[in-house]
gemmi code that builds the backbone of each chain (N, CA, C; Angstrom):
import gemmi

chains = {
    "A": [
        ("UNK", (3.551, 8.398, -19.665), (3.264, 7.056, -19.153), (2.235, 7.183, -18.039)),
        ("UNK", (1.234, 6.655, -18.470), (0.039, 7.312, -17.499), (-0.304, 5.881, -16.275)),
        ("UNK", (-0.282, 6.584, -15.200), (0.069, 5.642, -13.821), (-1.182, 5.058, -13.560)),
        ("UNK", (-1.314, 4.501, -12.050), (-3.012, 3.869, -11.293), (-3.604, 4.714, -11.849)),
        ("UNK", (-5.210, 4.759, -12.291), (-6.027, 5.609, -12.488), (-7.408, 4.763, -11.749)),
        ("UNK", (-8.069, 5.696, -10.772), (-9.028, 5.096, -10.306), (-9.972, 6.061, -10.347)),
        ("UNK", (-11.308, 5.838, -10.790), (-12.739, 6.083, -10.318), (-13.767, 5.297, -9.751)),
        ("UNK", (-14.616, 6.242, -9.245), (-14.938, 7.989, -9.017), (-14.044, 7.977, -7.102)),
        ("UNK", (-13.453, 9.857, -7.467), (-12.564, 10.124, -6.148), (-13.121, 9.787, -5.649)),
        ("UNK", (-14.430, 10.321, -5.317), (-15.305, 10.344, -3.912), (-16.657, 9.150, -4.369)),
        ("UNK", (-17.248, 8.874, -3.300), (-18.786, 8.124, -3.710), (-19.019, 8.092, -2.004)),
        ("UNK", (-20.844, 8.859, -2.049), (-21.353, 8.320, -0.757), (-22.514, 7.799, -0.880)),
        ("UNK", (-22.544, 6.858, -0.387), (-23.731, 5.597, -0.404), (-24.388, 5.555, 1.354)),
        ("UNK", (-25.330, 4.693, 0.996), (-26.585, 4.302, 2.122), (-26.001, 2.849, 2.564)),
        ("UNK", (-26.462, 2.270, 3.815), (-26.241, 1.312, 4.208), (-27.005, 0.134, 3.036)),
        ("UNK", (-26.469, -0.970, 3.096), (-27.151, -2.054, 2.491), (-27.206, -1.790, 0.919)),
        ("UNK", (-26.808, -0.262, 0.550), (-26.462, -0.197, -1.918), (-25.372, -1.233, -1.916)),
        ("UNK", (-25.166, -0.954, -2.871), (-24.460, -1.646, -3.459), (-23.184, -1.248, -4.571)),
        ("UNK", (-21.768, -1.080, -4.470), (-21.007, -0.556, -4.958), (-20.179, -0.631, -6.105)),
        ("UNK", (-19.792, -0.101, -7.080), (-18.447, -0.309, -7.849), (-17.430, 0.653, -7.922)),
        ("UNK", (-16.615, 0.234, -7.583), (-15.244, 0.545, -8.214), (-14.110, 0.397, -9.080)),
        ("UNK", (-13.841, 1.376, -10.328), (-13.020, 1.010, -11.022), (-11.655, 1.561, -10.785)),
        ("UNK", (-10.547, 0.583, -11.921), (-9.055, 0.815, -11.534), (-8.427, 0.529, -13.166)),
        ("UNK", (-7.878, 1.363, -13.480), (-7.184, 1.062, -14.720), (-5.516, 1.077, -14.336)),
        ("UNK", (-4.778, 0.114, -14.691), (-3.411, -0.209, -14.291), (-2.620, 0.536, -14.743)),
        ("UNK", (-1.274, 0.853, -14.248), (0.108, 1.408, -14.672), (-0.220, 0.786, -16.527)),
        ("UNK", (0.540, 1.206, -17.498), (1.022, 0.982, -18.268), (1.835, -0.460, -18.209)),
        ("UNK", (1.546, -1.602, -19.212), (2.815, -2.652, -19.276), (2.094, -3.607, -17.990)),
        ("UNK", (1.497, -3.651, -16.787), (1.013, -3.736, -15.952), (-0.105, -4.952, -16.074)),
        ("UNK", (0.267, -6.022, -15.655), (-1.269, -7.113, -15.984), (-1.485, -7.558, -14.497)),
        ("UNK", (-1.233, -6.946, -13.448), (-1.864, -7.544, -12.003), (-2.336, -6.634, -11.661)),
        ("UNK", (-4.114, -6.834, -10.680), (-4.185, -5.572, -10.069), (-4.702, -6.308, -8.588)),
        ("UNK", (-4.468, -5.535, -7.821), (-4.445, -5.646, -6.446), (-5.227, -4.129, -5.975)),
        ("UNK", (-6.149, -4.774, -4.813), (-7.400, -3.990, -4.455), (-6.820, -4.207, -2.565)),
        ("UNK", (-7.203, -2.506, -2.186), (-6.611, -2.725, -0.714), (-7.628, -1.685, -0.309)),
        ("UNK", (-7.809, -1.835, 1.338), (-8.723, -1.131, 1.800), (-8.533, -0.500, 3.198)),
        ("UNK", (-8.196, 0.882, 3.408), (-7.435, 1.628, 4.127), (-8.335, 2.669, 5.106)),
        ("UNK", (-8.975, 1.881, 5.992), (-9.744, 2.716, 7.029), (-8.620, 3.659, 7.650)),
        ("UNK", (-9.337, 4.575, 8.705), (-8.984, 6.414, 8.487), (-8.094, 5.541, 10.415)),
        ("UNK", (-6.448, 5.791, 9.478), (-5.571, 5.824, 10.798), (-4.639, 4.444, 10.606)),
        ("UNK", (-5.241, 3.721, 9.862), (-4.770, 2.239, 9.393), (-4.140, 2.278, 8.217)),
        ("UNK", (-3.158, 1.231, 8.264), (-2.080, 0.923, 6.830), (-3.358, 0.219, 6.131)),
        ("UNK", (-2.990, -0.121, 4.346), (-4.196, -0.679, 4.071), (-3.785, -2.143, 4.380)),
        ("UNK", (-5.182, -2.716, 4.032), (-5.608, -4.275, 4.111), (-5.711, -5.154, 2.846)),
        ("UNK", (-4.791, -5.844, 2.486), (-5.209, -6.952, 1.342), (-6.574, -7.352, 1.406)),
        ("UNK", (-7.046, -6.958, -0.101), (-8.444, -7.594, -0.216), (-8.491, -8.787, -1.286)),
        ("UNK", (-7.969, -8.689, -2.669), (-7.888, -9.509, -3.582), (-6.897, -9.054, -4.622)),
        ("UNK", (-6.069, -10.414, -5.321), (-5.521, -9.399, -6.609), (-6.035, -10.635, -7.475)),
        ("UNK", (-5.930, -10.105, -8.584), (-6.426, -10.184, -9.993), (-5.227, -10.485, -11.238)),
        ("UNK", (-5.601, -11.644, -12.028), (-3.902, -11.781, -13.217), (-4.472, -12.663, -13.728)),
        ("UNK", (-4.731, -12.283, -15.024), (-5.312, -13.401, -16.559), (-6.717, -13.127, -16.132)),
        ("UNK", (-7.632, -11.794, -15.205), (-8.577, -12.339, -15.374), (-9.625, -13.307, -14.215)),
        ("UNK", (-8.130, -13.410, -12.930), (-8.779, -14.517, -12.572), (-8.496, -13.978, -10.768)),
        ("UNK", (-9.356, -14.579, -9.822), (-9.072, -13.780, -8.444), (-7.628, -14.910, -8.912)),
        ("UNK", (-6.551, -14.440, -8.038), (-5.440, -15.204, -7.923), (-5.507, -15.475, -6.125)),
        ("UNK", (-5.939, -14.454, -5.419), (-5.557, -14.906, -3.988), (-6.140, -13.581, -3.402)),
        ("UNK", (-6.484, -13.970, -2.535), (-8.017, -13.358, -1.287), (-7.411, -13.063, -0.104)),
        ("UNK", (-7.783, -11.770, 0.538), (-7.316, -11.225, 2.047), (-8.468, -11.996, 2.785)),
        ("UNK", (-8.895, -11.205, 3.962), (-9.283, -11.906, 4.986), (-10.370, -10.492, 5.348)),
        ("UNK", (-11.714, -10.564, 4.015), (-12.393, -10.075, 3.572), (-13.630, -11.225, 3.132)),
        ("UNK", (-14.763, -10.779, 3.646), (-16.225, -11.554, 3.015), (-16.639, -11.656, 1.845)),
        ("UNK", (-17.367, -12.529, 1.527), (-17.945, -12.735, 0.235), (-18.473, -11.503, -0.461)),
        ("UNK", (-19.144, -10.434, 0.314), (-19.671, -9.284, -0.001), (-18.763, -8.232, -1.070)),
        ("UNK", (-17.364, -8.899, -0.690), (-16.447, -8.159, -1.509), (-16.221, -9.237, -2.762)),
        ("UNK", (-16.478, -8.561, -3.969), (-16.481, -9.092, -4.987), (-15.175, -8.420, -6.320)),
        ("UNK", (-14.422, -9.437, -7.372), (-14.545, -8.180, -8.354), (-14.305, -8.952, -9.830)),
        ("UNK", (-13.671, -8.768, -10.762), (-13.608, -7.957, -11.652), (-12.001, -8.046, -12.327)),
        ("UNK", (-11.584, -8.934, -13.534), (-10.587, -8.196, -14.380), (-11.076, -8.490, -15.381)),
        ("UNK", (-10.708, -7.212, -16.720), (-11.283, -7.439, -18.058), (-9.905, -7.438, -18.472)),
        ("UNK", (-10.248, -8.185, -20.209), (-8.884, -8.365, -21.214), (-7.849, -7.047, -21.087)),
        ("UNK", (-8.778, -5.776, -20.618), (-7.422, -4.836, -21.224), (-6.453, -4.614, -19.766)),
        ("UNK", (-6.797, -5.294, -18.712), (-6.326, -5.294, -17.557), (-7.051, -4.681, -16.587)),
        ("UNK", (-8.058, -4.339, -16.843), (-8.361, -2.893, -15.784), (-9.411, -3.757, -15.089)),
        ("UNK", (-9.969, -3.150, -14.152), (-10.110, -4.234, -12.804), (-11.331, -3.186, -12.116)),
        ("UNK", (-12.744, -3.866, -11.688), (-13.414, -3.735, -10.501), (-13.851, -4.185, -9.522)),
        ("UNK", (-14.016, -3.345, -8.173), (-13.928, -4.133, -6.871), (-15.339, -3.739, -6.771)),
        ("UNK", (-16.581, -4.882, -6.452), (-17.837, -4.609, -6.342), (-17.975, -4.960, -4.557)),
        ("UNK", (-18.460, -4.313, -3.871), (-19.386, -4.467, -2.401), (-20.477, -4.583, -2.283)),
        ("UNK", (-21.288, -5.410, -1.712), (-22.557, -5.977, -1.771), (-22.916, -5.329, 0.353)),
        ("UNK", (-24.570, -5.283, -0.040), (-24.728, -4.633, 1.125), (-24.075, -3.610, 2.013)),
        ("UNK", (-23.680, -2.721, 1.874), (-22.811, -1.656, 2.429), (-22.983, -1.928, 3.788)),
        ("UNK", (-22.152, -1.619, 4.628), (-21.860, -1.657, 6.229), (-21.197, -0.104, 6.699)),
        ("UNK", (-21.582, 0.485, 7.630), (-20.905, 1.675, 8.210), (-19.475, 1.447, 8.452)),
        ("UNK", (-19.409, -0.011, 8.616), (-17.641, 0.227, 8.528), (-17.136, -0.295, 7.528)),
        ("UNK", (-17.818, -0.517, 6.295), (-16.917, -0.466, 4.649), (-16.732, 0.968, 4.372)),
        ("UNK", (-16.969, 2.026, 5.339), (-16.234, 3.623, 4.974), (-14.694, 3.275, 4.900)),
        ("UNK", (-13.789, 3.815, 4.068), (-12.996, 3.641, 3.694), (-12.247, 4.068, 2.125)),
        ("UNK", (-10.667, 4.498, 2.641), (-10.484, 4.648, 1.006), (-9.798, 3.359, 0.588)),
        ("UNK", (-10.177, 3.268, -0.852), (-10.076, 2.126, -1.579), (-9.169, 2.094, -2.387)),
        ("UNK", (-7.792, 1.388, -2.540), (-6.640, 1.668, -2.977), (-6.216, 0.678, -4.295)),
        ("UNK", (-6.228, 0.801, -5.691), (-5.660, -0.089, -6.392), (-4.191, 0.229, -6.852)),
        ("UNK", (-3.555, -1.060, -6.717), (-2.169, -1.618, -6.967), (-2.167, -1.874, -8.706)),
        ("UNK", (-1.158, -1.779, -9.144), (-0.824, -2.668, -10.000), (0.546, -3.442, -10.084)),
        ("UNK", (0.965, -4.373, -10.899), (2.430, -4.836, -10.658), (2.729, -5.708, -11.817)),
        ("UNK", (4.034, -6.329, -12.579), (3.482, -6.595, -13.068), (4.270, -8.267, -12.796)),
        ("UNK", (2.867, -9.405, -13.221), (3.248, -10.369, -12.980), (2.944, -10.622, -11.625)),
        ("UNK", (2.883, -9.304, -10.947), (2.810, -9.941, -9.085), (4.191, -9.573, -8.412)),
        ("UNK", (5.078, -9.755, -9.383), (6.441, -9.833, -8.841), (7.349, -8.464, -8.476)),
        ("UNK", (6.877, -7.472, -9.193), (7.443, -6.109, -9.322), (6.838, -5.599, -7.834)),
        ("UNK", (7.578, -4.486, -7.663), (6.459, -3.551, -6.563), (5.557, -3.144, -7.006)),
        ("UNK", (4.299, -2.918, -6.203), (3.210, -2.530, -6.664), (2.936, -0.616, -6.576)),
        ("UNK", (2.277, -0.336, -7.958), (2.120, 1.475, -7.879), (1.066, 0.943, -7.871)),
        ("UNK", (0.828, 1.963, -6.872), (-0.558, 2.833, -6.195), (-1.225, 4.328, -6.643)),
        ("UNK", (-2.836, 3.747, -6.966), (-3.524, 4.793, -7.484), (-3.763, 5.550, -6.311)),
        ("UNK", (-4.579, 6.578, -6.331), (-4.872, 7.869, -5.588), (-6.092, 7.420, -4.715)),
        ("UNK", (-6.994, 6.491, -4.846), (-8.345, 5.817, -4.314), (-9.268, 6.257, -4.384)),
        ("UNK", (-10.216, 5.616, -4.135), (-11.800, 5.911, -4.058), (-12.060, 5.918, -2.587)),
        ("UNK", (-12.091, 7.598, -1.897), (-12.758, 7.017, -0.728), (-14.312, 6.858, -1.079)),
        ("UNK", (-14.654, 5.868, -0.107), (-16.359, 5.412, 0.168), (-16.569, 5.986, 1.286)),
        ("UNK", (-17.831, 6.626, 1.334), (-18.683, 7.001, 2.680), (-19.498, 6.837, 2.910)),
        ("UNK", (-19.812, 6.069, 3.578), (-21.185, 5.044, 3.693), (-22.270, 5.783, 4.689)),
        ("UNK", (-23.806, 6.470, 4.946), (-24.439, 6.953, 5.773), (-25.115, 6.091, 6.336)),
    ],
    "B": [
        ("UNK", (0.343, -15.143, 11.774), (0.567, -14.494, 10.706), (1.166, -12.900, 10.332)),
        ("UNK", (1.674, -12.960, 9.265), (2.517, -11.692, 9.219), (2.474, -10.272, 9.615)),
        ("UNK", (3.194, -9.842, 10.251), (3.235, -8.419, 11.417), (4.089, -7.382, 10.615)),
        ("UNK", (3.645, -5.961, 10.855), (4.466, -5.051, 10.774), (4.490, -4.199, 11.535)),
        ("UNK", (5.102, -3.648, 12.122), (4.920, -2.426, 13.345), (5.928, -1.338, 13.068)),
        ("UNK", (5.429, 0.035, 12.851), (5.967, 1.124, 13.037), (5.722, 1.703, 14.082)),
        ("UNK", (6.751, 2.602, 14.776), (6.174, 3.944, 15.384), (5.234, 4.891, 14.586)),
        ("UNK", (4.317, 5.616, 15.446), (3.287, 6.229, 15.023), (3.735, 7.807, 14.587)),
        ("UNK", (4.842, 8.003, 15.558), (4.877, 9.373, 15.133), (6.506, 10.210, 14.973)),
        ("UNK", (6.639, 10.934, 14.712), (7.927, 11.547, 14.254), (8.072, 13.004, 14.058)),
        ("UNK", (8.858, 13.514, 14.778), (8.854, 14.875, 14.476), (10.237, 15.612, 14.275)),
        ("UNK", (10.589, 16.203, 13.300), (11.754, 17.112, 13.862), (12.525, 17.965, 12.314)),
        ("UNK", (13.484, 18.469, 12.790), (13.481, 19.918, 12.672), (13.650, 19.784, 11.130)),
        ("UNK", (13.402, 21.081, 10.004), (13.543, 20.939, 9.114), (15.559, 20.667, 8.598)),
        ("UNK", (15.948, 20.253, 7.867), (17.453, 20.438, 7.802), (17.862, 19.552, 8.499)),
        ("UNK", (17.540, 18.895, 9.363), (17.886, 17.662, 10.180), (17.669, 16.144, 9.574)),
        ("UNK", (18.153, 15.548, 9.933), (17.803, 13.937, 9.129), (16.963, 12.986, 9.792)),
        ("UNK", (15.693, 12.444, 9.627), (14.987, 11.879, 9.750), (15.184, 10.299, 9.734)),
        ("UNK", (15.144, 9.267, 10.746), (15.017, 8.017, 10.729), (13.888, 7.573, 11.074)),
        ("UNK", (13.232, 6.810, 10.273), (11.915, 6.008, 10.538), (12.462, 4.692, 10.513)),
        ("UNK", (11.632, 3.773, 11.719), (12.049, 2.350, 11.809), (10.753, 1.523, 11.738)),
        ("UNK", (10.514, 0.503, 11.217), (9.978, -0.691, 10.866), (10.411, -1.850, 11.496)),
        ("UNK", (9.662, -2.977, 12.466), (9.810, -4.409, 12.450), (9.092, -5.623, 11.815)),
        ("UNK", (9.799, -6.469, 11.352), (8.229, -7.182, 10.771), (8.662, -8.809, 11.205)),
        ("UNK", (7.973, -9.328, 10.786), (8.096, -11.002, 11.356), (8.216, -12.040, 10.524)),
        ("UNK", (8.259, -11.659, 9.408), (7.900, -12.778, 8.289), (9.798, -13.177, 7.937)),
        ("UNK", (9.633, -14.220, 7.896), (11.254, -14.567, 7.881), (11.235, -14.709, 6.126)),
        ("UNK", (10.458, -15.012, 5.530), (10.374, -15.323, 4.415), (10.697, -14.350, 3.198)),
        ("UNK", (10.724, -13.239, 3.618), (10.183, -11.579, 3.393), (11.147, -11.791, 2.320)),
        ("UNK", (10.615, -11.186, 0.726), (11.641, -11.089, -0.461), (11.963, -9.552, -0.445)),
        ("UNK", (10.920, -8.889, -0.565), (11.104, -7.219, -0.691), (10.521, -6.700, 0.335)),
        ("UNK", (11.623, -5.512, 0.858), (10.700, -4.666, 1.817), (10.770, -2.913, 1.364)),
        ("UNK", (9.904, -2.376, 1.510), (9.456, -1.126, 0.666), (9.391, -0.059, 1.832)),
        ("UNK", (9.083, 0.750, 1.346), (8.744, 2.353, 1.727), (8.082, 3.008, 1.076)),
        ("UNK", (6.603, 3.215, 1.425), (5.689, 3.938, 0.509), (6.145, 5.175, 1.478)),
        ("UNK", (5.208, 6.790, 0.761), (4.780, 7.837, 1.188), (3.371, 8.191, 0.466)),
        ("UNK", (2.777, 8.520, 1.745), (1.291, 8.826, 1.531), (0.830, 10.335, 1.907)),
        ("UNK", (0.481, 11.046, 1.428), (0.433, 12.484, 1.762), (-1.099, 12.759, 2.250)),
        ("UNK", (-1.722, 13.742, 2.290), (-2.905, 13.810, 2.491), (-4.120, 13.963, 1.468)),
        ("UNK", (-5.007, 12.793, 1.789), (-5.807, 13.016, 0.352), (-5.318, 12.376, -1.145)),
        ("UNK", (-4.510, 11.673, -0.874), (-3.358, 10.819, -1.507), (-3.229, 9.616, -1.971)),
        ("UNK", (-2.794, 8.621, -2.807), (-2.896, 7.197, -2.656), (-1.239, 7.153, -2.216)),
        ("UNK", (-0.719, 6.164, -2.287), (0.846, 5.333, -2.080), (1.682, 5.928, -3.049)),
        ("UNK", (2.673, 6.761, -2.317), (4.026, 6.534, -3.342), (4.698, 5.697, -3.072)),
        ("UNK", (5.296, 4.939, -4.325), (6.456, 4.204, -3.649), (8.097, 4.938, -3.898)),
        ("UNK", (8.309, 4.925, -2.495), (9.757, 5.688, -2.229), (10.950, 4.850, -2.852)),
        ("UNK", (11.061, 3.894, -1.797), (12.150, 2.576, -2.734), (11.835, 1.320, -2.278)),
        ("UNK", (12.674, 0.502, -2.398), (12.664, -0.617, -2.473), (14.056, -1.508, -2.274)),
        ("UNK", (14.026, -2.667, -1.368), (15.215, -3.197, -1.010), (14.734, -4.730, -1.031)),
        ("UNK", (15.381, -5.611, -1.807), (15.805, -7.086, -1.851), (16.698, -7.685, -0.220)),
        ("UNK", (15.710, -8.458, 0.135), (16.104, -8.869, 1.271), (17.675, -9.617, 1.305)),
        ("UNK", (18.051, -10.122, 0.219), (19.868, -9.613, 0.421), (20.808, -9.090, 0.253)),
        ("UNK", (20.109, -7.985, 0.346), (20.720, -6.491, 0.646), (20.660, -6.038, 1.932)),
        ("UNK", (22.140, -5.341, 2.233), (21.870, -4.781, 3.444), (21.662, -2.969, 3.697)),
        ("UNK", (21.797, -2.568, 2.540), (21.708, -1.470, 2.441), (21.704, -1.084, 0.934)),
        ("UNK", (20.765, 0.511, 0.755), (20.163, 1.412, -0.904), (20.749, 2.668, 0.155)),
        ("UNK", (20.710, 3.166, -0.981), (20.930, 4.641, -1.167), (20.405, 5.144, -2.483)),
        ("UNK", (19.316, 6.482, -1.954), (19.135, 6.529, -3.379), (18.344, 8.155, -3.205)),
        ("UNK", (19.524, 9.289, -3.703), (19.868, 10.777, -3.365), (19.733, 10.602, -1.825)),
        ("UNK", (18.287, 11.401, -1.084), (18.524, 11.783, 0.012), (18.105, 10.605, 1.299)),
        ("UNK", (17.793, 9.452, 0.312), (17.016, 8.209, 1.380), (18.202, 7.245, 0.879)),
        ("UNK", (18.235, 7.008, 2.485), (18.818, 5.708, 3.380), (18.022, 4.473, 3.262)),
        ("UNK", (18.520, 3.171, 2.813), (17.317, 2.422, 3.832), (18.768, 0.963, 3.998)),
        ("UNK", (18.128, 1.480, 5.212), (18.865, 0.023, 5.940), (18.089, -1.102, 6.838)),
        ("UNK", (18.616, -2.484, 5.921), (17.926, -4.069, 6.374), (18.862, -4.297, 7.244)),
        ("UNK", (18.603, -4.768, 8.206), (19.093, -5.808, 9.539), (18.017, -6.901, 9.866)),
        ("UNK", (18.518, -8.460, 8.365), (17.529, -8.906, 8.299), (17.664, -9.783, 9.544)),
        ("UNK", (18.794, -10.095, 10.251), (18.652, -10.763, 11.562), (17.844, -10.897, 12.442)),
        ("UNK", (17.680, -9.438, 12.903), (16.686, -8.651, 13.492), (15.326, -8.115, 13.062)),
        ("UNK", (15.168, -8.564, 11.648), (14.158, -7.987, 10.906), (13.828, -6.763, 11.089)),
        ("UNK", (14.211, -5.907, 11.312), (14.695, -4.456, 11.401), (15.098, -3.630, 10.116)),
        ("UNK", (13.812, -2.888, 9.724), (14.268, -1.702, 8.479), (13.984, -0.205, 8.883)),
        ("UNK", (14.829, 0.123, 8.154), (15.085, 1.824, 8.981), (14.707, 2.704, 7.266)),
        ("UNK", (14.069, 3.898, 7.628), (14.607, 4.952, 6.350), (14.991, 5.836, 6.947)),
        ("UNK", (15.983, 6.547, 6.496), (16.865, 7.794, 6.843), (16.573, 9.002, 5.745)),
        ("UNK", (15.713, 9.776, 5.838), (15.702, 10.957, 5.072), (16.781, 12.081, 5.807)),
        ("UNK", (17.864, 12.116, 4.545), (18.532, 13.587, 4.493), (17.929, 14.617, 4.688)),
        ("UNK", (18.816, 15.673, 5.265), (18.295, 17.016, 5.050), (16.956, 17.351, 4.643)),
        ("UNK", (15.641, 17.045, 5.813), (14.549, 16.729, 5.832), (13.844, 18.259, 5.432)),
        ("UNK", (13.012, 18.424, 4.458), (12.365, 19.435, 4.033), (10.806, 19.612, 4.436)),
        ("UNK", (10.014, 20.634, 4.700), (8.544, 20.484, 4.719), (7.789, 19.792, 3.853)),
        ("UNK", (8.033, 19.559, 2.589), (7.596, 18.559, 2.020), (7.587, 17.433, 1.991)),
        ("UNK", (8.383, 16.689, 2.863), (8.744, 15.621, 3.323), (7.737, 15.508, 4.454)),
        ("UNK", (7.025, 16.329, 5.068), (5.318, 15.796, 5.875), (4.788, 15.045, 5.250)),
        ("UNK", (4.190, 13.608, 6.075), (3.552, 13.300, 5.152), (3.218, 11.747, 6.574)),
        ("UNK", (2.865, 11.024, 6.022), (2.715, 9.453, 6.438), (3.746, 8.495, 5.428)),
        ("UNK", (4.542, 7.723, 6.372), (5.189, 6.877, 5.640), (4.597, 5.049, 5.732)),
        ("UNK", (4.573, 4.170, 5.045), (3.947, 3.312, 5.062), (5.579, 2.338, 4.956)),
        ("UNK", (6.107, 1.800, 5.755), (6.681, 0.216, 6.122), (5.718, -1.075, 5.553)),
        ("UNK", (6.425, -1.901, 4.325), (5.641, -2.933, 3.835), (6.513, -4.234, 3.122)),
        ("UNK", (6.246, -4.956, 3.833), (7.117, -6.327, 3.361), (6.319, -6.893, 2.298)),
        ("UNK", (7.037, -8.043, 1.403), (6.578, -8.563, 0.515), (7.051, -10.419, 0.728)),
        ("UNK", (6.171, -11.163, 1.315), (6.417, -12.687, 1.269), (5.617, -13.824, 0.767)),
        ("UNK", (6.447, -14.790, 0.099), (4.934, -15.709, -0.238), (4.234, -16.144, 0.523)),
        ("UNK", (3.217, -16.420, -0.266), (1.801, -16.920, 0.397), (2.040, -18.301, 0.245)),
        ("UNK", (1.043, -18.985, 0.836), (1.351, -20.380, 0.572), (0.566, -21.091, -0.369)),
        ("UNK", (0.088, -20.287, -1.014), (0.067, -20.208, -3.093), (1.565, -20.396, -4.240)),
        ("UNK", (1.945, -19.683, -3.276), (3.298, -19.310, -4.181), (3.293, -17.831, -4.424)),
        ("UNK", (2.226, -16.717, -4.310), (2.521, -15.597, -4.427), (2.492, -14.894, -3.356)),
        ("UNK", (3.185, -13.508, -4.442), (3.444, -12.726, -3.620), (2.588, -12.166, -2.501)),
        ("UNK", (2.843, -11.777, -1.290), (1.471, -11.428, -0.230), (2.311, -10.013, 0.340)),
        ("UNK", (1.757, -8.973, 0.136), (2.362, -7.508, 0.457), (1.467, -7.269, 1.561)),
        ("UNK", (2.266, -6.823, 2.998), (1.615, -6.402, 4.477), (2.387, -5.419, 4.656)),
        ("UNK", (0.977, -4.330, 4.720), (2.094, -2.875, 5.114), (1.793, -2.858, 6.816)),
        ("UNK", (2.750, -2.006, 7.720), (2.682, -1.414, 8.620), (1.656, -0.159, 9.073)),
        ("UNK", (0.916, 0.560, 9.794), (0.224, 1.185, 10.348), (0.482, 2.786, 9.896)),
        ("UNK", (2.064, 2.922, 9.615), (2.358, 4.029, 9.301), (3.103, 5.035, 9.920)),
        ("UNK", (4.034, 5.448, 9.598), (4.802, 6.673, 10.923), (4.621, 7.911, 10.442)),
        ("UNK", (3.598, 8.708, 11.123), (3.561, 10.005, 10.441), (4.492, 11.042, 10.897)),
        ("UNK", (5.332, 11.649, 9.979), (6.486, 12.416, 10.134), (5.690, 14.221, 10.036)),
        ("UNK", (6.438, 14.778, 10.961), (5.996, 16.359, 11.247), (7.565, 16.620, 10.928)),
        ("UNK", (7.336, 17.445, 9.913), (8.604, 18.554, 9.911), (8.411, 19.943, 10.039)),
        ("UNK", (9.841, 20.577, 11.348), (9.086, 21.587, 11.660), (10.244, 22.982, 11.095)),
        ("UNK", (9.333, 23.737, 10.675), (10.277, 24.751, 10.387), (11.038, 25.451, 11.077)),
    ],
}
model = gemmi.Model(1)
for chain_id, residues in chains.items():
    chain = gemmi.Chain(chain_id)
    for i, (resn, *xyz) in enumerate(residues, 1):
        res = gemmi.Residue()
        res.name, res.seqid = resn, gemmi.SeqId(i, " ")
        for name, pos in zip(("N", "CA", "C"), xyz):
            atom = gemmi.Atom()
            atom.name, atom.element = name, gemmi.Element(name[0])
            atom.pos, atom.b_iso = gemmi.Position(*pos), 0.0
            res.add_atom(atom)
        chain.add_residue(res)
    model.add_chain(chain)
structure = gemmi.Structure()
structure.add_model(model)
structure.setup_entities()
């Protein structure tokens, strides 16, 4: 039963590229939830995702964008990079919303 | 808006039992959790407790709700070196959508010492 799966581990980018990140869900799994965990900090709700559709937004800019396709799997796009979008990038899945959410391994970003 | 606060840090002996404590604020709170995060790591989730419950057990973890107080504790048994790690405190309450809204805590990083 194959769990979060996220790519790529690592990615380092320039100020102002432009990013993607992918997340393929737990098994059985149709919500995904995107969190963002600067170095010392619990993570931060950014957006989750169900049918496809944002369902509900953290307290994150437009710059953060994403992403669900039919088979569930989910990307979180960043627009203009910032020195402090360094960070690892954590996807959830759950299912329905209602279950607890498993957590993939993340994408840290390192922004120069 | 919704709070979680752990202690930051924790240390002690291997073979000894470990309590980590959590407060949070959300009165609303349906589930409250216990991830473990290791290094280089994403989220495990440890367990999980329904806010009317006052207590899990489940092998060497404790977790006890004192939802009065909004007060959650984990108790690791007979604490092993592998049990280093960062623990993550995280409530689960609705939003005023209707869904679910998950706020973790800062984290208590546990040192076990041989």
């Amino acid at each position: 039963d194959a769990g979060v799966t996220q790519s790529p581990t690592h990615l380092i980018k320039t100020r102002g590229q432009q990013v993607t990140l992918r997340c393929s869900p737990k098994s059985g799994h149709d919500t995904v939830s995107w969190y963002q965990q600067a170095l010392g900090q619990g993570p931060q709700f950014i957006f989750q995702y169900y049918e496809e559709e944002e369902r509900q937004r953290g307290n994150f800019p437009d710059r953060f964008s994403g992403h669900q396709f039919p088979n569930y799997s989910s990307e979180l796009n960043v627009n203009a990079l910032l020195l402090g979008d360094s960070a690892l990038y954590l996807c959830a899945s759950s299912l329905g919303g209602r279950q607890p959410q498993h957590f993939g391994d993340g994408t840290r970003l390192s922004i120069l | 808006g919704e709070d979680v606060e752990q202690s930051l840090f924790l240390s002690v002996r291997e073979g000894d039992s470990s309590v980590i404590n959590c407060t949070y604020t959300d009165s609303s709170s349906t589930y409250l959790y216990w991830y473990k995060q290791e290094p280089g790591a994403g989220l495990q989730l440890l367990t999980y407790i329904f806010s009317n419950m006052d207590m899990k057990q489940d092998q060497r973890l404790t977790v006890l709700l004192n939802k009065k107080d909004k007060h959650l504790s984990l108790r690791i048994a007979d604490t092993q070196t592998g049990d280093s790690a960062i623990y993550f405190c995280a409530e689960s309450g609705m939003n005023s959508g209707g869904y679910q809204k998950v706020t973790f805590g800062t984290g208590t990083k546990l040192q076990v010492i041989p």
